[in-house]
Short mmCIF file of the C-alpha atoms (twelve columns), coordinates in Angstrom:
data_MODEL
# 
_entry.id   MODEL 
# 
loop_
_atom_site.group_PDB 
_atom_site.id 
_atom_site.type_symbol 
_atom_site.label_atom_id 
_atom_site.label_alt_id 
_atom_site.label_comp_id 
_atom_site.label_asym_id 
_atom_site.label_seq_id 
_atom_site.Cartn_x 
_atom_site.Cartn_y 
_atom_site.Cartn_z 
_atom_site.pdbx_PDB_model_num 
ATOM 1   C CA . UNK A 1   0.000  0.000  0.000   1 
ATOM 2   C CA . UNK A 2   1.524  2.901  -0.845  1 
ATOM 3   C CA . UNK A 3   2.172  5.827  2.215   1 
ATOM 4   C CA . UNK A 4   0.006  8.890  2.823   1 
ATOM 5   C CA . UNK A 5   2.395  11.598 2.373   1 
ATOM 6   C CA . UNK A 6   -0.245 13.866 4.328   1 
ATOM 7   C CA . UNK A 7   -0.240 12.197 7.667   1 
ATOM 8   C CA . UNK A 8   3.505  12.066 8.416   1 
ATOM 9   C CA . UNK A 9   4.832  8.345  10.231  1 
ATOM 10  C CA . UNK A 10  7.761  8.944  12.738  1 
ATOM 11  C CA . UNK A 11  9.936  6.416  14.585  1 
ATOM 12  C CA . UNK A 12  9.072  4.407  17.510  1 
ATOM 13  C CA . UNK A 13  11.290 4.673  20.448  1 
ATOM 14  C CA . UNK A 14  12.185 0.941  19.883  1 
ATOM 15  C CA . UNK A 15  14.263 2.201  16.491  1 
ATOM 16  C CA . UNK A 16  16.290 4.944  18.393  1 
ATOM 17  C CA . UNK A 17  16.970 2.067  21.523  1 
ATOM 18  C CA . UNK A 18  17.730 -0.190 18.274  1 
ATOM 19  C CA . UNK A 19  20.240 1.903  16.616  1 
ATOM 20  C CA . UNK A 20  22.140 2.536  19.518  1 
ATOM 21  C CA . UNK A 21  22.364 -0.554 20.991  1 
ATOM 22  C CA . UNK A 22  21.373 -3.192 18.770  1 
ATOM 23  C CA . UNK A 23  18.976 -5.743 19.168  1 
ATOM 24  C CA . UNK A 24  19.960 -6.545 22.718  1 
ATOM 25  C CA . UNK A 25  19.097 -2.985 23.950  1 
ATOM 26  C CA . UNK A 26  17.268 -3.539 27.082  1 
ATOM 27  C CA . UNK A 27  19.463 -4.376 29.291  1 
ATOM 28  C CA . UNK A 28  21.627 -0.365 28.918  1 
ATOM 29  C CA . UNK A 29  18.280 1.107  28.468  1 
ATOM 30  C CA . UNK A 30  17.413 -0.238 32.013  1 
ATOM 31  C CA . UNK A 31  20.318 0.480  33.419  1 
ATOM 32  C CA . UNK A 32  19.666 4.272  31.354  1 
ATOM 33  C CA . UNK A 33  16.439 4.949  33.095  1 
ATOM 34  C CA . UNK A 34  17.437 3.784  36.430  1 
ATOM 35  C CA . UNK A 35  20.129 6.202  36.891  1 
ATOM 36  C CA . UNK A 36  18.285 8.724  34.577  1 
ATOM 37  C CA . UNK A 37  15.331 8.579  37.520  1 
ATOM 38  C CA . UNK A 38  17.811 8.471  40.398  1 
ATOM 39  C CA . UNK A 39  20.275 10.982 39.016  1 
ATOM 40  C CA . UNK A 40  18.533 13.577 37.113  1 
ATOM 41  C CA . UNK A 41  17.703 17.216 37.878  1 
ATOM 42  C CA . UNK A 42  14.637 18.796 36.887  1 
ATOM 43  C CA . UNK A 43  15.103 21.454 34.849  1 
ATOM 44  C CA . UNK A 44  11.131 22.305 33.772  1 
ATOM 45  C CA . UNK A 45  8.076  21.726 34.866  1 
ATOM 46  C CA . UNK A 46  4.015  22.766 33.976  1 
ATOM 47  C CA . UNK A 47  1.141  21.391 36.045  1 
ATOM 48  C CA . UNK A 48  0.846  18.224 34.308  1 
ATOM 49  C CA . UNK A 49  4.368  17.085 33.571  1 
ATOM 50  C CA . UNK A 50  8.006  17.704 35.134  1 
ATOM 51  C CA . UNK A 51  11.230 17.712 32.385  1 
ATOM 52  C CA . UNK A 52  14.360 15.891 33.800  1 
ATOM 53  C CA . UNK A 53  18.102 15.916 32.398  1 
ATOM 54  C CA . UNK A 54  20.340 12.757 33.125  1 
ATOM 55  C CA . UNK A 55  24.183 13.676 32.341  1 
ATOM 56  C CA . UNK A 56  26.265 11.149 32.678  1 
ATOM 57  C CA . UNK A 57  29.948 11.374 33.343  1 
ATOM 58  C CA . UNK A 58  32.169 11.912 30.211  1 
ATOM 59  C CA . UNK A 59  29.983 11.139 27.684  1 
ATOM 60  C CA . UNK A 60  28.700 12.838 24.786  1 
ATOM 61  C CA . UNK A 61  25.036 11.472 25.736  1 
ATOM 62  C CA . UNK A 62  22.148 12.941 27.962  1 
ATOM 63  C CA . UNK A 63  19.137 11.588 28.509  1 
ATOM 64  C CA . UNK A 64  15.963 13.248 29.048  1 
ATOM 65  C CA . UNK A 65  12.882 12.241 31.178  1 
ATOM 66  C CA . UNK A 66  9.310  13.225 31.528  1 
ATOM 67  C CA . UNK A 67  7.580  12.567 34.213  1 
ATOM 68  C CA . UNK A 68  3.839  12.867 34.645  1 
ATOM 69  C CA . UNK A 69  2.278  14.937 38.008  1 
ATOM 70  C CA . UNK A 70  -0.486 12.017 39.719  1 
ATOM 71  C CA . UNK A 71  -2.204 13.086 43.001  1 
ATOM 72  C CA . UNK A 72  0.573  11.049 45.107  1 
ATOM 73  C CA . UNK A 73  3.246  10.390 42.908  1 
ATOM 74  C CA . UNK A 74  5.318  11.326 39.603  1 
ATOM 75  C CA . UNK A 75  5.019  8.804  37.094  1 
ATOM 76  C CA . UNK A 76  7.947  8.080  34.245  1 
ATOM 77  C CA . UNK A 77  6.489  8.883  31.304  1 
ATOM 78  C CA . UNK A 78  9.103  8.353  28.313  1 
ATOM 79  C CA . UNK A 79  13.048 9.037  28.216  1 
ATOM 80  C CA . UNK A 80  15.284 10.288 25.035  1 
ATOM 81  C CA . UNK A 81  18.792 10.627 23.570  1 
ATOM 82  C CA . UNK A 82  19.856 14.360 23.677  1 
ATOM 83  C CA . UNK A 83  23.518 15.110 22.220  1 
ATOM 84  C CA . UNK A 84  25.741 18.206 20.898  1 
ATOM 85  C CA . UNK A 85  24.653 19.521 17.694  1 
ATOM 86  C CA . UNK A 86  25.947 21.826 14.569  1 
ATOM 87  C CA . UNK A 87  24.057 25.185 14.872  1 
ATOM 88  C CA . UNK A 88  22.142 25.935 11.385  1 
ATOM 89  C CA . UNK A 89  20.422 28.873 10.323  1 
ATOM 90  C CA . UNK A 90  16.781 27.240 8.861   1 
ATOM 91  C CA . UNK A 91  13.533 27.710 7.497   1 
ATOM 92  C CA . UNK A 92  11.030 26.879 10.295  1 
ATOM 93  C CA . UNK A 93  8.121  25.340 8.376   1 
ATOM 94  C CA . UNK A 94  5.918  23.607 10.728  1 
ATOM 95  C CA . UNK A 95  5.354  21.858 13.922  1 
ATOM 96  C CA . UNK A 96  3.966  18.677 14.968  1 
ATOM 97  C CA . UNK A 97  2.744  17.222 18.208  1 
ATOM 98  C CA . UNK A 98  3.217  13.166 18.212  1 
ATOM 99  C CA . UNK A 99  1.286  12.329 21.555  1 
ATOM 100 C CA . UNK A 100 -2.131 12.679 22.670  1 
ATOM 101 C CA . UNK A 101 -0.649 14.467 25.737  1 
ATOM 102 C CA . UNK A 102 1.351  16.949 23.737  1 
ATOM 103 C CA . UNK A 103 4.876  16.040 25.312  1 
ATOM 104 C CA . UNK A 104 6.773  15.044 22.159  1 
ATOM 105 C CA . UNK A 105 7.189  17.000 18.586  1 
ATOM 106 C CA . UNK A 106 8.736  17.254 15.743  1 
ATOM 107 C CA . UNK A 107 9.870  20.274 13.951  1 
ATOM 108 C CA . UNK A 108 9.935  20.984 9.759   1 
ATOM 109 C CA . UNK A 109 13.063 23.058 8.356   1 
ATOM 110 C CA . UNK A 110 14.083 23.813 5.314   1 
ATOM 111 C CA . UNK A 111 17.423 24.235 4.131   1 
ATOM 112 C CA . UNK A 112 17.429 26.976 1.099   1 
ATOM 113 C CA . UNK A 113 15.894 25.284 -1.669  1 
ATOM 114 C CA . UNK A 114 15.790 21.400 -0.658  1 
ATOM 115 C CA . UNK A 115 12.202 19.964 0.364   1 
ATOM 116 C CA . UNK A 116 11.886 20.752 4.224   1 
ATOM 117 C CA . UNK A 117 12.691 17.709 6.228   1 
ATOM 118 C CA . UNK A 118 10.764 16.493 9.824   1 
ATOM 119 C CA . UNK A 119 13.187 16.283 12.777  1 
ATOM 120 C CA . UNK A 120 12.337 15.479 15.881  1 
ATOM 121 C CA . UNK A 121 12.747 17.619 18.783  1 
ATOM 122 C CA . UNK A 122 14.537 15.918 22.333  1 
ATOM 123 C CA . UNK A 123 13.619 19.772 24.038  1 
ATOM 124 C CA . UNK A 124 9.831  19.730 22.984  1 
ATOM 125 C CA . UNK A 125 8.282  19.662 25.939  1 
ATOM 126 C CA . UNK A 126 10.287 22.628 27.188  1 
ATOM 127 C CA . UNK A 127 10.147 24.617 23.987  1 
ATOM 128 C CA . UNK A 128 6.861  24.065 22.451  1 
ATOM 129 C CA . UNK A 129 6.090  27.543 23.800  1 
ATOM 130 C CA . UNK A 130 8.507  29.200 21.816  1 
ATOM 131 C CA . UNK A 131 8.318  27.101 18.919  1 
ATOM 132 C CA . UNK A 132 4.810  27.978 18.584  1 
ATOM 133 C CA . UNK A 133 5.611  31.724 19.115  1 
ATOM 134 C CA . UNK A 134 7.547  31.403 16.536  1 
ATOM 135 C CA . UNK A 135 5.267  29.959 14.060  1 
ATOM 136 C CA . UNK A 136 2.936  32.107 14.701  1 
ATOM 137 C CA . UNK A 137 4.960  35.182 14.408  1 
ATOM 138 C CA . UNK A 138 6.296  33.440 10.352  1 
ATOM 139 C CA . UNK A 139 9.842  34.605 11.695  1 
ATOM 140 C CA . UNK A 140 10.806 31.681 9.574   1 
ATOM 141 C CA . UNK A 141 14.725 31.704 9.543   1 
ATOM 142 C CA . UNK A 142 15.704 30.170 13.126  1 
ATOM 143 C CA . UNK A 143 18.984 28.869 14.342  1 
ATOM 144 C CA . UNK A 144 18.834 25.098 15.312  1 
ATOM 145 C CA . UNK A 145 21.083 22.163 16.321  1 
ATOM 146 C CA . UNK A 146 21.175 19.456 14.581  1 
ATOM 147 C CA . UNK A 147 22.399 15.787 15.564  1 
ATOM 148 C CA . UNK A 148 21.536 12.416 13.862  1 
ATOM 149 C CA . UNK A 149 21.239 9.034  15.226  1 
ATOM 150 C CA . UNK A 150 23.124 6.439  13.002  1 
ATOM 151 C CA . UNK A 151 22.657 3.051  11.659  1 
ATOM 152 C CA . UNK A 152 23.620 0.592  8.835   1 
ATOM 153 C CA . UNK A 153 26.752 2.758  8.443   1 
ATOM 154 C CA . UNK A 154 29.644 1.307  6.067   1 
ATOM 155 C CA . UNK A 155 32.196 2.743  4.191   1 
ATOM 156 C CA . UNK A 156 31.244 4.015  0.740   1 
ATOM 157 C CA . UNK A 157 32.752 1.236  -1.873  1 
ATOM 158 C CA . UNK A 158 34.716 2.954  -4.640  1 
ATOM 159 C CA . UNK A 159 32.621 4.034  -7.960  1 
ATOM 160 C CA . UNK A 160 32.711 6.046  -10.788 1 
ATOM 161 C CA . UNK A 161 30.359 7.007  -13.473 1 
ATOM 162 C CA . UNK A 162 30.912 8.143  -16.910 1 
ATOM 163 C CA . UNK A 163 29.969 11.615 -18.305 1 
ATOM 164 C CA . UNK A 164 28.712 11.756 -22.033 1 
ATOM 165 C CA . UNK A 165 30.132 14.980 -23.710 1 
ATOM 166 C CA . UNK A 166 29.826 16.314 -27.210 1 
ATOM 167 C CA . UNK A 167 27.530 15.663 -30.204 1 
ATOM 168 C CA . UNK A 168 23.823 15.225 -28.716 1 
ATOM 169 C CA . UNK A 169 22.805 12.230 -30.465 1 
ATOM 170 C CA . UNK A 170 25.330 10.119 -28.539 1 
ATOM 171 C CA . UNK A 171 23.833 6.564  -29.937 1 
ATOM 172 C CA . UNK A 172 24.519 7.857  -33.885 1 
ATOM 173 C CA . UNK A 173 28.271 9.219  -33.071 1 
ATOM 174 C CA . UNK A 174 29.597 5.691  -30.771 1 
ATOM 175 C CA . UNK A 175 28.223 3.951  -33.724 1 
ATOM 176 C CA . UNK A 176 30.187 6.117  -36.641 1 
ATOM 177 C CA . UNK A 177 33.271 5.441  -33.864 1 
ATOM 178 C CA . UNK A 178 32.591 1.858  -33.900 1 
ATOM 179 C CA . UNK A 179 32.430 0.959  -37.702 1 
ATOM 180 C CA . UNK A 180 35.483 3.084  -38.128 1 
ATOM 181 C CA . UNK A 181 37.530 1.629  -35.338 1 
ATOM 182 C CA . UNK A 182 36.432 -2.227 -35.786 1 
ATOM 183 C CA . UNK A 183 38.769 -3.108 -33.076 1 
ATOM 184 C CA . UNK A 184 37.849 -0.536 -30.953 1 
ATOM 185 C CA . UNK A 185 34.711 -0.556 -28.304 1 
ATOM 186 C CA . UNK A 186 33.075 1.856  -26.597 1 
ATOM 187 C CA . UNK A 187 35.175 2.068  -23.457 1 
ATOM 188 C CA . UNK A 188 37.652 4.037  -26.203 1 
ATOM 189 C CA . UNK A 189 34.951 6.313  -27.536 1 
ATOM 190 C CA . UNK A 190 36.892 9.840  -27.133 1 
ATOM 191 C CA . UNK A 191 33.451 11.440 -25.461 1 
ATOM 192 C CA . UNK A 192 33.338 9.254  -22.644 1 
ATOM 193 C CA . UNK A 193 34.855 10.639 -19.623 1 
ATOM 194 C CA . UNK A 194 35.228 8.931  -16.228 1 
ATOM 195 C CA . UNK A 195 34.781 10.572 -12.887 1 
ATOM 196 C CA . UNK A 196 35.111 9.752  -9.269  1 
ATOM 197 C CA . UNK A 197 31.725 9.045  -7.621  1 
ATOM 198 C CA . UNK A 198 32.983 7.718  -4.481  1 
ATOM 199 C CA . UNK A 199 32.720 10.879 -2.310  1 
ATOM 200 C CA . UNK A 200 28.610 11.432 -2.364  1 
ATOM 201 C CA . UNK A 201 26.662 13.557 -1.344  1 
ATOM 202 C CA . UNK A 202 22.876 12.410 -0.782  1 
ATOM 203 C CA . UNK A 203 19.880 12.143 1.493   1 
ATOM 204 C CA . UNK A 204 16.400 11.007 1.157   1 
ATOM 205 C CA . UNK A 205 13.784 10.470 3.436   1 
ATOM 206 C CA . UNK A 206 12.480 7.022  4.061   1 
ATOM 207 C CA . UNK A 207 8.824  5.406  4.965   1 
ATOM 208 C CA . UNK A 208 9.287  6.752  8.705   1 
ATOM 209 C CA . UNK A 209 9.622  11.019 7.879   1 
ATOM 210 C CA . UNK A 210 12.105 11.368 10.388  1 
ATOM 211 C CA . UNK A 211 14.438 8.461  9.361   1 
ATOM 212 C CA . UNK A 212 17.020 9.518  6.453   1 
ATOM 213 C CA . UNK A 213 19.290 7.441  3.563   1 
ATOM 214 C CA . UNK A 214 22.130 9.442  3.597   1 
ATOM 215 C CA . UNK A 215 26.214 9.662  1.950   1 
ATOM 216 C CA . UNK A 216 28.795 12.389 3.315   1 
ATOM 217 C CA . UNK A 217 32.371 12.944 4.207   1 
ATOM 218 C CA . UNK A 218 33.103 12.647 7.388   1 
ATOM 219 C CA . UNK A 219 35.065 16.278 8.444   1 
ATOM 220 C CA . UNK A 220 35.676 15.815 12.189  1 
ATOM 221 C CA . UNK A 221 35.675 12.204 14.735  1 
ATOM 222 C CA . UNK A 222 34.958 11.900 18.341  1 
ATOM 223 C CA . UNK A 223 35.247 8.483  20.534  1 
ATOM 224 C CA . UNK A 224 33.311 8.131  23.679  1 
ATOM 225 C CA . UNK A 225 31.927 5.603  26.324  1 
ATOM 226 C CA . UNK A 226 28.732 5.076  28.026  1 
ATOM 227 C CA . UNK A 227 27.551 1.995  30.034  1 
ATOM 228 C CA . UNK A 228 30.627 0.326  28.764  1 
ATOM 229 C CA . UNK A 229 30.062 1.104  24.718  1 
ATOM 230 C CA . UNK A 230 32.285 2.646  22.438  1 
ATOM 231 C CA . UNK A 231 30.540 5.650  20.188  1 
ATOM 232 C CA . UNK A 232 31.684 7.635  17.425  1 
ATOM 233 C CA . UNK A 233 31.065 11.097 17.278  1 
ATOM 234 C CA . UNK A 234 30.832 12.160 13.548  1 
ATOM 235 C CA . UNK A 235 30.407 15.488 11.844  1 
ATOM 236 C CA . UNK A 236 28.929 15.291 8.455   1 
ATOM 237 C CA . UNK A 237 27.116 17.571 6.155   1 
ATOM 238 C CA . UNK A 238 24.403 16.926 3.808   1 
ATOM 239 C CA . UNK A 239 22.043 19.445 1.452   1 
ATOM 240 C CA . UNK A 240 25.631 20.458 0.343   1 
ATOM 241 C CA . UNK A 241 24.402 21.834 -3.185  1 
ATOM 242 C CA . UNK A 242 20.803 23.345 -2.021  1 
ATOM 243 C CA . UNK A 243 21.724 26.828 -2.093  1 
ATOM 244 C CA . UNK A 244 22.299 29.423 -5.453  1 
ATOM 245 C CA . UNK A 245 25.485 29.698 -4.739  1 
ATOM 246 C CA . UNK A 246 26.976 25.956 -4.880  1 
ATOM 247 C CA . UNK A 247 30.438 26.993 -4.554  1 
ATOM 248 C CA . UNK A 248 30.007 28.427 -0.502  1 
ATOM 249 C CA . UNK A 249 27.526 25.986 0.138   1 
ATOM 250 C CA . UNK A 250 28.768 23.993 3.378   1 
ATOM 251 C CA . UNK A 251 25.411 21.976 3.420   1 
ATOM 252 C CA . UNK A 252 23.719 21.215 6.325   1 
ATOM 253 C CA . UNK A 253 26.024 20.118 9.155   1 
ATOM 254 C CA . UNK A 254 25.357 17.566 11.938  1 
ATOM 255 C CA . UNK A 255 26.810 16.009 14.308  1 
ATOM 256 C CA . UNK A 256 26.487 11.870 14.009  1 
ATOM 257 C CA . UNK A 257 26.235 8.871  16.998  1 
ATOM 258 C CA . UNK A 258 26.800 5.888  16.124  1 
ATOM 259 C CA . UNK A 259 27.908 2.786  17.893  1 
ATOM 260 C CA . UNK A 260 31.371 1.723  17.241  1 
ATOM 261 C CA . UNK A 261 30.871 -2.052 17.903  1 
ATOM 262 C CA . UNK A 262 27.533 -1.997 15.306  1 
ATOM 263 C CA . UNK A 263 30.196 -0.965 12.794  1 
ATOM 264 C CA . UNK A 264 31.771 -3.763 12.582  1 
ATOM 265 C CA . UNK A 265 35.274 -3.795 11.507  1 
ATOM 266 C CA . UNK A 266 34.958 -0.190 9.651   1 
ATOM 267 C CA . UNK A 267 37.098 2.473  11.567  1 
ATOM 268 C CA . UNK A 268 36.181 5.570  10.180  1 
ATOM 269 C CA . UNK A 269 38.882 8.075  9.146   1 
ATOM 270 C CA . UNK A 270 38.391 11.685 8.897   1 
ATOM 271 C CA . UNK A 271 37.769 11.823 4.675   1 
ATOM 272 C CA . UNK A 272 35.857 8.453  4.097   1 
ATOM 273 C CA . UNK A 273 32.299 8.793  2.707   1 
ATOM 274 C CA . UNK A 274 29.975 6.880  4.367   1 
ATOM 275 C CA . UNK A 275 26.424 5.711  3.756   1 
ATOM 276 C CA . UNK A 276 23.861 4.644  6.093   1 
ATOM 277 C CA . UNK A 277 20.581 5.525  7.981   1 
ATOM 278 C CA . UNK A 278 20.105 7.931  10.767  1 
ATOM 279 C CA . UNK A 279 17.381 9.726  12.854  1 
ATOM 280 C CA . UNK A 280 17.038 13.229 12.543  1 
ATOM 281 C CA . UNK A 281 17.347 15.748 14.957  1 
ATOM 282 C CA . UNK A 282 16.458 19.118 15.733  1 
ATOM 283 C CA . UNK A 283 15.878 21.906 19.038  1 
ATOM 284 C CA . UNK A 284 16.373 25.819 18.828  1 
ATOM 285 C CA . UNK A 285 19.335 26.511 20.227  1 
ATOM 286 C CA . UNK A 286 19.752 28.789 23.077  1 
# 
């Protein structure tokens, strides 16, 4: 059946848990909420619900709680990943509440002239007031951070393509080049060029509107642990070419997480283009 592109279809928490941990993830996500409910500090609160930050000690991850306000007790409500972003300047399109009781979003940017994209927001909760202002006010240009959640990542193999150049009717001139060069084929037709494909640039949504294919370079690498785990920290850029002016376009940048056991035997070097899958994510930055 083919998706409704009107009703956008997000990630379950289960994906997120996935990609960071594998299969086996409930074991650290236990141990996660446990210390994120013993060790947190509460950093906003409404009538109905209470916002909680869990930092853990030299890592690159914090998690963040919501708890729900009952007559005799706070109840845990859901947890996320929150991590260091790249600021970007974007188009603030739209905003989207996920839950019936309004505690998660997502937000819709745009980066110059590429189809606006649905990230979802770790902070929503705390700045649906503002994001809404916003909105409201069409002050559309906002300054966000963006990190992704990674998955599937490998190396990008070697390629290259060939460029056609010259006469128009290609099909009529390799022919004339093949019945005078008998011996020839058309790997040696002089208006075939090859070029190096292998460093991409590329990213597409896929069925879930906040989960992305994607190819970059990576430009900067992090390591850190949590729970025992090794993570990369990797800065890529996509949307490189979706400006007017391709030549100062830096794309949009992004910091990616991405567990360094799920990689297998791939150690990424600063350079290599990699392809893969990651979540999206965006909250206005301070």
């Amino acid at each position: 059946m083919e998706k409704d592109k009107s009703k956008p279809e997000f990630l379950y928490a289960g994906d997120i848990w996935s990609a960071l941990w594998g299969n086996d993830y409930t074991k650290p996500l236990a141990y996660t909420i446990s210390h994120a409910v013993a060790k947190s500090d509460m950093t906003f609160t409404t009538n109905e619900y209470s916002f909680w930050e869990y930092k853990p000690f030299r890592s690159m991850f914090m998690f963040n709680s919501i708890m729900k306000h009952e007559k005799n007790a706070n109840l845990f409500l859901s947890i996320y990943p929150f991590c260091k972003g790249v600021e970007n300047e974007l188009s603030f399109c739209d905003v989207l509440e996920s839950s019936e009781d309004n505690t998660d979003g997502y937000v819709l940017l745009q980066k110059n002239n590429a189809v606006p994209m649905w990230m979802f927001n770790p902070l929503y909760l705390k700045q649906q007031k503002q994001l809404l202002q916003h909105l409201d006010e069409h002050n559309e240009r906002q300054k966000f951070m963006i990190f992704g959640i990674g998955w599937d990542i490998i190396k990008t193999p070697p390629r290259s393509i060939k460029i056609y150049e010259g006469k128009n009717d290609y099909k009529v001139a390799l022919q004339e080049f093949l019945r005078a060069n008998p011996d020839k084929s058309e790997d040696d037709f002089p208006l075939i060029k090859t070029a190096d494909a292998s460093h991409m640039n590329f990213i597409g949504v896929m069925q879930c509107d906040d989960a992305y294919e994607f190819s970059s370079d990576i430009y900067s690498i992090s390591e850190f642990k949590y729970h025992g785990t090794m993570f990369y920290c990797l800065e890529i850029a996509v949307l490189r070419y979706s400006g007017e002016h391709a030549e100062d376009e830096k794309g949009l940048r992004l910091k990616l997480y991405a567990n360094k056991e799920l990689l297998g035997a791939y150690k990424p070097q600063i350079g290599d283009n990699i392809s893969g899958i990651m979540q999206l994510n965006a909250y206005l930055c301070d």
